[in-house]
C-alpha positions in Angstrom: 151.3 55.0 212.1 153.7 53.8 209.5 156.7 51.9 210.5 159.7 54.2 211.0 161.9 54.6 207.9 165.6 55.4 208.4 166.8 57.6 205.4 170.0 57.8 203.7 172.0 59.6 201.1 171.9 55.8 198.9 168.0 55.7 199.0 166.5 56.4 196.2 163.9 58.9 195.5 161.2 56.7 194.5 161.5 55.2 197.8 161.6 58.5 199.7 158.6 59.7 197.8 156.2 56.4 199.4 157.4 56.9 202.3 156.5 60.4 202.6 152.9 59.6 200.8 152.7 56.9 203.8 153.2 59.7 206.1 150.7 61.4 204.4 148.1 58.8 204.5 148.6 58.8 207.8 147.5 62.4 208.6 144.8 61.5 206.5 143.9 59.3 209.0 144.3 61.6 211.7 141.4 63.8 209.7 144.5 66.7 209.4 144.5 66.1 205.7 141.9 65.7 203.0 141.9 62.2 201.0 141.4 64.5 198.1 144.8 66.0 198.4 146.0 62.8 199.2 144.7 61.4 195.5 145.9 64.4 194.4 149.8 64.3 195.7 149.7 60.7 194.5 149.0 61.3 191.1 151.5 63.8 190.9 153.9 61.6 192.2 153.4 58.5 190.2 152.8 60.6 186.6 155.3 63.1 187.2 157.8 63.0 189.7 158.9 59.1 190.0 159.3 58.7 186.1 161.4 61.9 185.9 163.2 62.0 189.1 162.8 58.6 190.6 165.6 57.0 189.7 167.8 59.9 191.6 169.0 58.6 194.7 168.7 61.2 197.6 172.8 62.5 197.4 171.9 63.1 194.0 169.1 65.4 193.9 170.0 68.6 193.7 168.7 72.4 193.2 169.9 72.1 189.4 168.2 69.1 188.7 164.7 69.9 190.3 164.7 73.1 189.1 164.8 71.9 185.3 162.5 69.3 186.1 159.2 71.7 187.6 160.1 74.4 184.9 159.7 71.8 182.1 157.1 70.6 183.9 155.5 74.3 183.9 156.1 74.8 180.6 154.6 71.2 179.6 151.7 70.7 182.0 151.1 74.1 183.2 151.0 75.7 186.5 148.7 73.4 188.9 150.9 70.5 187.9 153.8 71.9 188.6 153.0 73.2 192.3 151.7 69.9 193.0 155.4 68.1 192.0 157.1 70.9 194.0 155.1 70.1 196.9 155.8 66.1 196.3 159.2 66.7 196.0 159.6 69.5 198.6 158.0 67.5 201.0 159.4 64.3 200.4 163.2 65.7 200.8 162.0 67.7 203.7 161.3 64.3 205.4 165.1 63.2 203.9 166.4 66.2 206.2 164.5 65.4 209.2 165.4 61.5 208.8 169.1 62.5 208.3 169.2 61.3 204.8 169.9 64.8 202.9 171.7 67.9 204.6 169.1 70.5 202.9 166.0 70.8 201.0 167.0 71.8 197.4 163.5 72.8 196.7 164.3 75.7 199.0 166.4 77.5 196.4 164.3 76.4 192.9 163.2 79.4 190.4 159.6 80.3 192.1 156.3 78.9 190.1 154.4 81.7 188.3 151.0 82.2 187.6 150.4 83.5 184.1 148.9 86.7 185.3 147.1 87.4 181.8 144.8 84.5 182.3 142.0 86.7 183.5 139.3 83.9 185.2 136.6 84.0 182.8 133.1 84.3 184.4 129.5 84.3 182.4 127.9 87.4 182.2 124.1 87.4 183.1 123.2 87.0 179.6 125.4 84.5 179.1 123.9 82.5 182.3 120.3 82.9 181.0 121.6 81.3 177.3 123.1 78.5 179.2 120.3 77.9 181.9 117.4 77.7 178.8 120.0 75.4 177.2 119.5 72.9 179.6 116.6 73.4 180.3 115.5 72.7 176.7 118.0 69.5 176.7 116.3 66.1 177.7 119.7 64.6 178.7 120.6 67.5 181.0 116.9 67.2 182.3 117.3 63.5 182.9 120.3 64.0 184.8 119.3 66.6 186.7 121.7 69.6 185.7 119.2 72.4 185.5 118.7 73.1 188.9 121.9 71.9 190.0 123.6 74.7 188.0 121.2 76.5 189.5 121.9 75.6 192.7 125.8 76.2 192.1 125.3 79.3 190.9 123.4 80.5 193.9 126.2 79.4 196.4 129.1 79.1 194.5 130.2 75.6 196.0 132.4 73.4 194.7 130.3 70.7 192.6 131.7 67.6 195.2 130.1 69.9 197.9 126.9 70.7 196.0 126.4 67.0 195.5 127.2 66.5 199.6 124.3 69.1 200.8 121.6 67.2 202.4 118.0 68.2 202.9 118.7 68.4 207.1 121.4 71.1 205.9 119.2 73.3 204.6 117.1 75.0 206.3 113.7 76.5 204.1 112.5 78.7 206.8 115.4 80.8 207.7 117.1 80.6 204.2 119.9 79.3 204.8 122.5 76.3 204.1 125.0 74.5 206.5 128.0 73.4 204.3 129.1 70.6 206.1 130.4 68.2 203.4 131.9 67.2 200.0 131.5 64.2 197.9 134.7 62.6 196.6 136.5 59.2 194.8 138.7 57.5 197.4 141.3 54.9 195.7 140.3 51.8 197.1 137.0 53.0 199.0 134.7 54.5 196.2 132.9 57.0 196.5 132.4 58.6 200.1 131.0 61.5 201.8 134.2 63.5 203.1 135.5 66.6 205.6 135.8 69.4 203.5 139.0 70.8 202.5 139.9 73.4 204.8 138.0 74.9 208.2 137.1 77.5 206.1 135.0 75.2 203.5 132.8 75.1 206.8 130.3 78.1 206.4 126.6 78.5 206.9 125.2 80.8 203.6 122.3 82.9 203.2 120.0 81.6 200.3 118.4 84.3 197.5 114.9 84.1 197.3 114.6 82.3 193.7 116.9 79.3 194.9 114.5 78.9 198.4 111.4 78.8 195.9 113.2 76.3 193.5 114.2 74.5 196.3 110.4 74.1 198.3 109.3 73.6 194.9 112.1 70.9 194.7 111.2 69.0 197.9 107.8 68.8 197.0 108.0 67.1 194.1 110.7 64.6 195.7 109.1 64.4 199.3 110.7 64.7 202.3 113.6 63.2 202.2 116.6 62.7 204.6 119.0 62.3 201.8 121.0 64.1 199.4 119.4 67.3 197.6 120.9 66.1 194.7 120.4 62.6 194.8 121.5 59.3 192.2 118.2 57.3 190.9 118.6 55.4 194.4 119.0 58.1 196.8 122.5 58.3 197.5 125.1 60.7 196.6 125.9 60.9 192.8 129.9 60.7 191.2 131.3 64.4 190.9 133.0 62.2 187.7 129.7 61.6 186.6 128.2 64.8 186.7 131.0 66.7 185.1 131.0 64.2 182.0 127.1 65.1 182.0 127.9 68.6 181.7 130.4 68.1 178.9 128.1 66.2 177.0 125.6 68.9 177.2 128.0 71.6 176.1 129.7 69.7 173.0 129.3 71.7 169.8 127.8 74.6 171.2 128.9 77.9 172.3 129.2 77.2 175.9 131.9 74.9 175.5 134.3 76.6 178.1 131.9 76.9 180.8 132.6 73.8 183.7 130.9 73.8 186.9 134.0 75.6 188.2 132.9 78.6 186.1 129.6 78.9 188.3 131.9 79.7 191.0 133.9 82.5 189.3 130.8 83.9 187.9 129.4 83.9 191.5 132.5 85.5 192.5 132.4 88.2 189.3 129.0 89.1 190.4 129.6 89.6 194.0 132.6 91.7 193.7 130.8 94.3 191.2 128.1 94.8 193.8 131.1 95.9 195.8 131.3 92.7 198.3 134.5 92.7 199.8 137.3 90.2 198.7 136.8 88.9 202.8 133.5 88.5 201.6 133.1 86.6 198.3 135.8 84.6 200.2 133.8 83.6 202.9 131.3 82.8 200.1 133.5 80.3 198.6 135.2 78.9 201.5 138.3 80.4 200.5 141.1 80.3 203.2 143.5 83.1 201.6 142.0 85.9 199.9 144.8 85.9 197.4 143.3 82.7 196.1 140.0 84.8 195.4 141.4 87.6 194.1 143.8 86.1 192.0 141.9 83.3 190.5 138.0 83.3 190.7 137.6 87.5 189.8 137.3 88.4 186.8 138.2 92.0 185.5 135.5 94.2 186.2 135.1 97.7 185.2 136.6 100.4 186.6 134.4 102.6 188.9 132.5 105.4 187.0 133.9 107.2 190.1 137.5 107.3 188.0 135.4 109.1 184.9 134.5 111.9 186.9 137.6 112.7 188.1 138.6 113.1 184.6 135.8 115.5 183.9 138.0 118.3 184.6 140.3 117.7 181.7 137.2 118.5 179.0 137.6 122.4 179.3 141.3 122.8 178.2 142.8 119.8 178.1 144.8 120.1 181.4 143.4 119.6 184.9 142.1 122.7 186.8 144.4 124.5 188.7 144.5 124.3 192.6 142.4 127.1 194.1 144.6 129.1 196.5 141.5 129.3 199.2 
């Protein structure tokens, strides 16, 4: 635990900002929080929030002033961004309160971040995932990186590429079809790479495998051997950079029509498909080790058509042009 810090109306916000990263770091520690949003809040703090705010002290920060900083920050760096400074600076004057150094938190009262609600998640349509899987499969770089069957493998589960890369052969289990999702692979400052807790108890989920992903994945193992290690392995054996990967997949998309499609869109397409087989948003989800369903619905679905069900209550309007009338039996 971090040495106690006494706050005060003269301390400046830079100041207040470590020591509420160091608080941080600690419950990262404790295995409460992920490193990942650790790195995460860090950034946000030393790009964004210290060179536009930091050289506030904490009597001067007020509603006004943060307000015009995450809006210009929306408008600049887009939504993500900006929840991530409101959450730096939100909780780094919420520990001002608690430590006596502010009398409220003036985050409380800033203009609320909005979503653009017309950036409809774009997912690939199944014709659109067989261009892109014969695209690598015909690329000897994305062969000699191993991205065919790893976008195969995503697109199957629908997990997050860190926790693709973290699935090891004793999660997986051939005979039953299923996978324990038990890990994620991530970029620690000062530790490297490292096999991590997942992001929320929800990222914990055991999924059922289709059929063609247990054959590619028997056929997998056999040409590999039995390993111990990683499904997805590096040339020796251990787990491979989620950095690494994605610039391999950028590479193979340059100058071709797939140049929108990340590993992040394997998950919204998984999502697409699942909710217009009519899975449940509890579901898909569950699927993607979603905590809030709003997440899900709001970001990884794509607009799907409406139910033919809604045509044929419309039938009725073909013979006059006006709905039938009520029957008075």
């Amino acid at each position: 635990m971090g040495e106690q810090v006494e706050a005060t109306a003269s301390m400046s916000l830079t100041a207040a900002v470590h020591t509420w990263l160091g608080t941080m770091e600690d419950r990262v520690e404790r295995g409460t929080r992920s490193p990942t949003t650790l790195d995460l809040y860090r950034h946000a703090a030393e790009r964004h929030v210290i060179p536009q705010l930091g050289q506030l002290r904490l009597g001067e920060v007020t509603t006004a002033r943060v307000d015009h900083f995450l809006q210009a920050t929306l408008r600049s760096k887009g939504y993500a961004t900006a929840k991530l400074c409101r959450t730096v600076v939100s909780g780094t004057c919420g520990w001002a309160v608690r430590q006596g150094g502010m009398v409220f938190n003036p985050v409380r009262d800033v203009t609320p971040l909005e979503l653009d609600r017309d950036r409809t998640a774009r997912a690939m349509t199944a014709p659109e995932v067989r261009q892109w899987l014969e695209h690598l499969d015909g690329d000897d770089f994305a062969r000699r990186h191993d991205l065919p069957e790893l976008a195969r493998f995503v697109l199957a589960t629908g997990l997050r590429l860190g926790e693709a890369l973290g699935v090891r052969w004793s999660d997986v289990d051939l005979d039953r079809g299923i996978l324990s999702v038990e890990r994620t692979v991530i970029r620690v400052k000062g530790k490297g790479l490292v096999a991590s807790r997942l992001k929320s108890r929800s990222s914990y989920r055991v999924l059922v495998l289709p059929g063609w992903c247990l054959t590619m994945l028997r056929a997998r193992l056999a040409r590999l051997g039995d390993l111990d290690g990683p499904v997805f392995a590096d040339t020796i054996g251990g787990y491979r950079d989620g950095n690494n990967v994605g610039a391999a997949f950028r590479r193979v998309r340059a100058g071709t029509q797939f140049e929108w499609v990340t590993p992040h869109t394997y998950r919204k397409t998984v999502a697409t498909l699942l909710d217009s087989s009519g899975a449940s948003a509890r579901m898909i989800a569950d699927q993607l080790g979603h905590s809030r369903i709003s997440m899900t619905q709001d970001v990884y679905l794509g607009r799907r058509a409406v139910s033919p069900a809604m045509a044929a209550a419309l039938e009725s309007l073909e013979n006059d042009g006006s709905p039938e009338a009520p029957s008075d039996e």
